[in-house]
N, C-alpha and C positions, 0 to 999 in steps of 0.2 A: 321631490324629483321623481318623473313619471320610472319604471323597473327600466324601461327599453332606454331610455334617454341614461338613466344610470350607469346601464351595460355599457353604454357607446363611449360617457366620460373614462370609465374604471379602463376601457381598453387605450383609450388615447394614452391616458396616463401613464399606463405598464411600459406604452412604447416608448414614448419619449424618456424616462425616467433610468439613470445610470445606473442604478442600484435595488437589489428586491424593495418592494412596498411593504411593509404590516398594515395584519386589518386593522390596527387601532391609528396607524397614519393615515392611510385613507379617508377614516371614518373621518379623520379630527378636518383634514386638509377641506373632503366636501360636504364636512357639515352635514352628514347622515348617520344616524341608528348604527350601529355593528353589525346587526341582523340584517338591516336593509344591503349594505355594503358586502355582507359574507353571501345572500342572496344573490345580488348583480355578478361577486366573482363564479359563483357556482353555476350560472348560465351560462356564463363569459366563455367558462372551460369547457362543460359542454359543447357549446356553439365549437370550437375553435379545436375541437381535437384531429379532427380530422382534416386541417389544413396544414401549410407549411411554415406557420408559426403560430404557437402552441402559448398555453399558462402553464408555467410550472409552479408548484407549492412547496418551499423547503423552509422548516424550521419558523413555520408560521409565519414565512414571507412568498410573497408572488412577484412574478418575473416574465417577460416575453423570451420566447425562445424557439429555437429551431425545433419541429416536428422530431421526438425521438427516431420515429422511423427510417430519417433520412441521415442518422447521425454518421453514417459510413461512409457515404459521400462529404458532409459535414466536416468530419475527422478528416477524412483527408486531404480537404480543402484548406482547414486553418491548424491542425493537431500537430501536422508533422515537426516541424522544429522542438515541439512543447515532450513530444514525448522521446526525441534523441534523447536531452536535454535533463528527463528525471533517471536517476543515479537512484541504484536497491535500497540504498537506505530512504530514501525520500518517499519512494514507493511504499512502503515498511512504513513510517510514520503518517502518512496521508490513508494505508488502509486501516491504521490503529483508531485514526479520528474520526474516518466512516463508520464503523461500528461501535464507536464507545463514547460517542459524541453527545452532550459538551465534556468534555476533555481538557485537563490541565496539563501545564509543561511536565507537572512534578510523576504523576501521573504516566501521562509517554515514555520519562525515561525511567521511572521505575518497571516500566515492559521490556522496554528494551535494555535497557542495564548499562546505557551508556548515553553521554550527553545527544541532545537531538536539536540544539540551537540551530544551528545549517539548515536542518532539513527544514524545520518551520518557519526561517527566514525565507527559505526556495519558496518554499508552496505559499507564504503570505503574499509573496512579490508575483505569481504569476496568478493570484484570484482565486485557488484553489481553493484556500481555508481563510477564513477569519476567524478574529478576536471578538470574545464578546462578554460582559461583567460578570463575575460569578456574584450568582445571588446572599450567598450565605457570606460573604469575604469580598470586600468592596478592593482589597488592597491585591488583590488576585486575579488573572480571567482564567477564561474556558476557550477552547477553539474547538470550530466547527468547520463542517465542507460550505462549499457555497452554490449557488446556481452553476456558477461555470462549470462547477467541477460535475453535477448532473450532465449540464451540457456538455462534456469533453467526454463521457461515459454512458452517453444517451440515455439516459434516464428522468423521467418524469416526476420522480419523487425518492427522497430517499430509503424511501419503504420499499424501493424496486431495486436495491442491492440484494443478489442470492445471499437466500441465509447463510452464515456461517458456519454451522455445523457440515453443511455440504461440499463447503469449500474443503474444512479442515479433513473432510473423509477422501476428496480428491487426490491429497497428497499424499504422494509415496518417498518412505524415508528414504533415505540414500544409505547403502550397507556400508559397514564398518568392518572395511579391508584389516583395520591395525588389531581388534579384537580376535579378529579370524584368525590371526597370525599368531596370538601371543596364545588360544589356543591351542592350533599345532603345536608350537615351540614347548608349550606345556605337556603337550603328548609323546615329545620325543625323547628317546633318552638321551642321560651324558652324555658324552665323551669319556670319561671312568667307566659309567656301566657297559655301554659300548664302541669301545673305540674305533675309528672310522678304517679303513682299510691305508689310508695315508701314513695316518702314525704308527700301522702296521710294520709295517715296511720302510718304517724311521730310521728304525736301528742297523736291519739290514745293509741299509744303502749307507750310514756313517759305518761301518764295518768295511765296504768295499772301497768305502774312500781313505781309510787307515792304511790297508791292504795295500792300495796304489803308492802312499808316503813311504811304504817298509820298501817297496818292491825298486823305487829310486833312490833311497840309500844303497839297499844295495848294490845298485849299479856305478854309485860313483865311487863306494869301495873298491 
């Protein structure tokens, strides 16, 4: 099959097709070399970066997709229910899968330290993440992000998530009012060593109130 004539198949394909391609689907589907096939995509992408739908590459699969650049408009044309909709913990486990992906269950909640079934059901059900064989353990998978989840976060590839150490330097802890306090309270004396001016004046004031009990006996004497 002539390069250009390939180009033209390899795009029909991406479009019409529900789900990412691999190069080894391709290759099998049109009966071409892997080289000739990973060539036709690499022109494909080329050609097509700079219009309003794009190839994206994730996890050794390709996908048609809206131009990253337009994702604002994009996002807010189909995102908005999706993002009411994700709950902290969801968020929490879809960015543990972004960065540490492929990723098992056992794995997730050994980070998080508590079960994450919910949140991986959300995010399988709205295309987020999939499932996919672990190599070494046939009786186990891995879950990964998927095209959409590029396209709901405009990004062209998963290599275009800000590093992580940058994120983690972004954030500012939150101060710990309870420590603060239980310092003071360590700096302050008893009550024995000094006693406050109320219990001072304890005794005092039961003395004046004795005083009053003497002073209406005597009177009904």
């Amino acid at each position: 099959m002539e390069p250009q004539h390939l180009k033209s198949v390899l795009e029909s394909l991406l479009f019409i097709a529900s789900k990412p391609l691999s190069l080894k689907e391709l290759s099998k589907f049109l009966e071409e070399p892997p080289e000739a096939v990973q060539a036709g995509l690499e022109a494909l992408i080329s050609e097509r970066k700079d219009s309003g739908i794009v190839v994206l590459e994730s996890n050794g699969t390709y996908q048609m997709s809206t131009n990253t650049r337009n994702s604002t408009q994009v996002k807010n044309f189909l995102n908005a229910e999706l993002r009411e909709k994700l709950t902290d913990a969801t968020v929490e486990v879809l960015g543990i899968i972004a960065y540490r992906q492929p990723i098992s269950k056992a794995e997730i909640e050994a980070i998080r330290g508590v079960n994450s079934q919910y949140s991986l059901r959300h995010l399988l059900m709205r295309g987020l993440i999939e499932k996919i064989s672990n190599p070494r353990d046939a009786r186990s998978l891995y879950y990964q992000t998927t095209t959409e989840f590029l396209q709901h976060l405009g990004l062209g590839s998963i290599k275009d998530l800000p590093a992580f150490e940058e994120l983690v330097g972004q954030i500012k802890l939150p101060e710990t009012p309870a420590l603060e306090n239980e310092a003071v309270t360590a700096a302050q004396p008893t009550a024995a060593e000094n006693p406050s001016p109320e219990s001072e004046s304890l005794g005092p004031a039961e003395e004046e109130y004795d005083d009053e009990e003497e002073d209406d006996d005597e009177d009904e004497a």
